[in-house]
C-alpha positions in Angstrom: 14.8 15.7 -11.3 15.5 12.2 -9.7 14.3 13.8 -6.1 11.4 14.9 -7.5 10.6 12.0 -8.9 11.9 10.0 -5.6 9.2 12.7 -3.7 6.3 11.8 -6.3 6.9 7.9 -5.7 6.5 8.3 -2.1 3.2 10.7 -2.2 2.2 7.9 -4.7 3.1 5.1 -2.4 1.2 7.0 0.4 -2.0 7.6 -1.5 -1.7 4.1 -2.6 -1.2 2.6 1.1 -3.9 4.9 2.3 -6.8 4.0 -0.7 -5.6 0.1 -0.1 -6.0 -0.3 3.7 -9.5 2.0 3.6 -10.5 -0.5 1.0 -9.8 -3.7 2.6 -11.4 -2.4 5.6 -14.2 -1.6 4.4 -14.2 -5.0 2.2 -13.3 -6.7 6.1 -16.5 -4.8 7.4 -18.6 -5.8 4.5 -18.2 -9.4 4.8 -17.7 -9.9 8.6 -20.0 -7.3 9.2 -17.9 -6.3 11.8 -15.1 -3.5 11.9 -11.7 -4.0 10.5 -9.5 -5.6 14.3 -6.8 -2.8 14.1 -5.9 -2.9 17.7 -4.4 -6.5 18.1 -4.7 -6.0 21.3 -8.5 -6.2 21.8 -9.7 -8.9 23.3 -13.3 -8.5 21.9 -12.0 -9.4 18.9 -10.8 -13.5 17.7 -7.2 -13.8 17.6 -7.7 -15.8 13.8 -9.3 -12.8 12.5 -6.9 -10.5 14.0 -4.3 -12.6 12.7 -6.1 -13.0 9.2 -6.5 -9.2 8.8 -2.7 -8.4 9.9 -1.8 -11.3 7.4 -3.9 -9.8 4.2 -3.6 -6.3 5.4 0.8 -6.5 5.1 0.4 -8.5 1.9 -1.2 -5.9 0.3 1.0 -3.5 1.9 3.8 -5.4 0.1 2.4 -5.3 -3.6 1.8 -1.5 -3.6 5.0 -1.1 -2.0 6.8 -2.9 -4.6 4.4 -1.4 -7.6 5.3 1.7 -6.8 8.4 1.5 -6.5 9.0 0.0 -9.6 6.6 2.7 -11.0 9.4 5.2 -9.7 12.3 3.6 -11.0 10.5 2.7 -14.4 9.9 6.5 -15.0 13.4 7.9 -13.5 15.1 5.4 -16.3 12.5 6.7 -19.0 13.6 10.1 -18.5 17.0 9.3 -18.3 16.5 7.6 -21.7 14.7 11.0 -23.0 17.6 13.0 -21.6 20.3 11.0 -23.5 18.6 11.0 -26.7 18.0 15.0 -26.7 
């Protein structure tokens, strides 16, 4: 039961990664008008807003990364709980 809900967590995470950094790109393209820098090495682009992306873009990395996780281990110790008590 803990693997699946170790597997869940991670499609979760994944999902969660994937909706984040599509929606801070398009937020990034909405108010710079211009597209998200996600080559860093691009010269077209300014090395601040490279910079600034890479900066927001990892801290919101971080939060799902650690909501998830806590998501995961908050529902493995609710079903331990459950399983005790039966």
């Amino acid at each position: 039961m803990n693997l699946l809900l170790k597997m869940f967590g991670l499609v979760v995470s994944l999902g969660a990664g994937t909706l984040a950094n599509k929606t801070l790109e398009g937020l990034w393209e909405k108010k710079t008008g211009k597209p998200a820098p996600k080559d860093g090495t691009d010269l077209n682009d300014s090395l601040p807003g490279v910079l600034l992306f890479a900066v927001v873009s990892a801290g919101v990395g971080a939060v799902v990364h650690v909501l998830t996780q806590r998501g995961t281990k908050s529902a493995i110790a609710r079903i331990k709980k459950t399983a005790d008590e039966v």
